[in-house]
C-alpha positions in Angstrom: -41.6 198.4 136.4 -41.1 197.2 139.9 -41.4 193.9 140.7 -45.0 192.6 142.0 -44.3 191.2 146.0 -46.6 188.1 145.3 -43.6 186.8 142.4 -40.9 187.9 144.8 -42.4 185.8 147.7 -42.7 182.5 145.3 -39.5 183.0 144.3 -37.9 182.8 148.0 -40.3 179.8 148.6 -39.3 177.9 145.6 -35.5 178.9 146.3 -36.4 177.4 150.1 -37.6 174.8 148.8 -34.5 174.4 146.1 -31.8 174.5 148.9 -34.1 172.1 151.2 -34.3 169.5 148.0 -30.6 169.9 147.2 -29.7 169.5 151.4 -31.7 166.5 151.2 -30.5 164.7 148.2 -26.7 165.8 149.4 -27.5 164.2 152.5 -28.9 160.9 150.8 -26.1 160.7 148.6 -23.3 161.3 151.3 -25.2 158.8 153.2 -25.2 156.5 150.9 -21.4 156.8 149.9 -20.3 156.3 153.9 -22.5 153.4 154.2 -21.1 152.0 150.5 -17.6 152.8 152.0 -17.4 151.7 155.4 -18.5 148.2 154.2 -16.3 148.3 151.6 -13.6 148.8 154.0 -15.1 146.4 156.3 -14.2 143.2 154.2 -10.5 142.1 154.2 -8.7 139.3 152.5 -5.7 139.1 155.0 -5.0 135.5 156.9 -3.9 136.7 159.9 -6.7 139.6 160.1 -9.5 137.0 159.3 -8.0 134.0 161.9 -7.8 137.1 164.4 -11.7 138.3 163.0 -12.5 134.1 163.6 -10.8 133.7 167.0 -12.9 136.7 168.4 -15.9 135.2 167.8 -15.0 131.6 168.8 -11.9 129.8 169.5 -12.0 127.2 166.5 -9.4 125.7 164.1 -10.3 125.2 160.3 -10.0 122.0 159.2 -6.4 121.6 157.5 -8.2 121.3 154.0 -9.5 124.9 154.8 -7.2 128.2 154.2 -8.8 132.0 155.2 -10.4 133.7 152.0 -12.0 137.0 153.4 -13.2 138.1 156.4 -16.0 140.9 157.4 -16.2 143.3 160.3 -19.0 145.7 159.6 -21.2 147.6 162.7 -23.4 150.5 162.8 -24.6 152.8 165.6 -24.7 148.5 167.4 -25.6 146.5 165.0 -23.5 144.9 162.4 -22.1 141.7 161.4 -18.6 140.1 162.1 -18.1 137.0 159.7 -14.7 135.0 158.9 -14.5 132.2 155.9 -12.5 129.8 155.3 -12.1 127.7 151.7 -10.6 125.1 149.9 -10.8 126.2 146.0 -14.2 123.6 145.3 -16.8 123.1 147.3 -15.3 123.1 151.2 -15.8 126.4 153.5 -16.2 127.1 157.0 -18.1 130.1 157.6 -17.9 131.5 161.9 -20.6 134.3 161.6 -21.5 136.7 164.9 -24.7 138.9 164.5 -24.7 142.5 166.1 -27.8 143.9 167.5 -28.0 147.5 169.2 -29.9 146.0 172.4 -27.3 142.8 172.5 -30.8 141.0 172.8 -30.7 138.8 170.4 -30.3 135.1 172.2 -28.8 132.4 170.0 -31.3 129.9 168.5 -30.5 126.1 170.3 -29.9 123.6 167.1 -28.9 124.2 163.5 -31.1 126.5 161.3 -32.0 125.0 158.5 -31.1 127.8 156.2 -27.3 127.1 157.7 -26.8 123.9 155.8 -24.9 123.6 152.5 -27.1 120.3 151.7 -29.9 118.4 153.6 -27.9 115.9 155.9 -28.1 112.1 154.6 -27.3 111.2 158.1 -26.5 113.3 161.5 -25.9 113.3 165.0 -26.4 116.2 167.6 -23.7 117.3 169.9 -24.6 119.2 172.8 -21.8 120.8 174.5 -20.5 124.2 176.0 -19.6 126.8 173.9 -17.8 129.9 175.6 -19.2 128.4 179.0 -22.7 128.4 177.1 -24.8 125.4 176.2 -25.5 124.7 172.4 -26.3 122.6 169.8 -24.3 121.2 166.5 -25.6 118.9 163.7 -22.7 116.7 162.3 -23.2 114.7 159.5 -22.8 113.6 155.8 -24.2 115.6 152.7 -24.2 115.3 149.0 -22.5 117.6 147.7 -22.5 118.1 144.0 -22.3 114.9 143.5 -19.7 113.8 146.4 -20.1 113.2 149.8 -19.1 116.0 152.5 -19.1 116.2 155.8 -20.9 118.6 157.4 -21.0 121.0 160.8 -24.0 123.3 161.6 -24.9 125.0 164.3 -25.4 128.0 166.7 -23.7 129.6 169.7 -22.7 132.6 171.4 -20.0 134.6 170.9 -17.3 135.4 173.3 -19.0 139.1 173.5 -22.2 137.1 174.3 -24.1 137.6 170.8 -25.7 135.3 168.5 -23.1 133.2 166.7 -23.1 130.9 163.7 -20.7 128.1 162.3 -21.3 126.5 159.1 -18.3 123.2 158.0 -18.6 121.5 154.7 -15.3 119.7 153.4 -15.1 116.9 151.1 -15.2 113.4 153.0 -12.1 112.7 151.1 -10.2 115.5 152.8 -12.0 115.5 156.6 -14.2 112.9 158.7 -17.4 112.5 161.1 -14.9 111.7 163.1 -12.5 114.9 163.1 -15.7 117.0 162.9 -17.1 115.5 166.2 -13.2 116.5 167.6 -13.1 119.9 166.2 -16.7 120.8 167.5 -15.7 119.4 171.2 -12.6 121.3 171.8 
């Protein structure tokens, strides 16, 4: 016999409904995969490309002990993260870090963050001086880490595009001093 209308009617909702569920999980998925893939492609381990990644955040030179490991460039409809790092095989790194917001409202915190620091400082001073013609605030002192001493550089900036800005220095007191730190921070 002929079909009833009342089965023919659920069967175009539920096939609405099919094609919406299927559009939506497509969507999700391709989302997903761009997302997974532009920050994939985001991170390079180049020198040059992460001294060039570091020097437009902030013009600063790695101590000597320090070669570039990877680099990060990753935005988003305005709001991403730019990130260079620098290593020495152990325990040494300098991380520059710039946070991207989509209002470019996001002023930088005066004075190291505590979740910045590689290892509670055994001693420190603060420097105060002018980053990018603005004022901020460095902590430069001595650490134990893993069982040797480091020197240490926290602190936060901003950038040259006027964002929030991080810099993070730990290297072996062996292969860098207070000293150089204080230098390195003040030019």
């Amino acid at each position: 016999g002929a079909p009833k209308s009342g089965s023919s009617n659920l069967f175009k909702i539920l096939l609405i409904v099919c094609v919406a569920v299927g559009c939506l999980c497509l969507a999700c998925c391709g989302g997903m995969f761009y997302i997974g893939k532009k920050a994939a492609d985001s991170v390079t381990a180049d020198p040059n490309r992460i001294r060039e990644i570091s020097s437009s955040i902030v013009d600063v030179q790695a101590p000597d002990a320090l070669t570039p490991q990877m680099a990060m460039d990753w935005g988003m409809m305005g709001a991403g993260v730019r990130m260079a790092q620098f290593w020495d095989g152990g325990d040494g790194m300098m991380i520059v870090m710039e946070i991207l917001t989509p209002d470019g409202q996001m002023p930088p915190q005066q004075g190291p963050v505590p979740q910045q620091q590689a290892a509670p400082f055994k001693k420190s001073v603060e420097q105060k001086m002018q980053v990018n013609g603005e004022p901020a605030t460095f902590e430069i002192g001595t650490t134990d880490m893993n069982g040797h001493e480091s020197v240490q550089v926290s602190g936060t900036f901003k950038t040259k595009s006027k964002k929030m800005g991080t810099l993070l220095i730990s290297v072996h007191s062996g292969k860098w001093s207070e000293e150089k730190a204080i230098e390195l921070v003040r030019n």
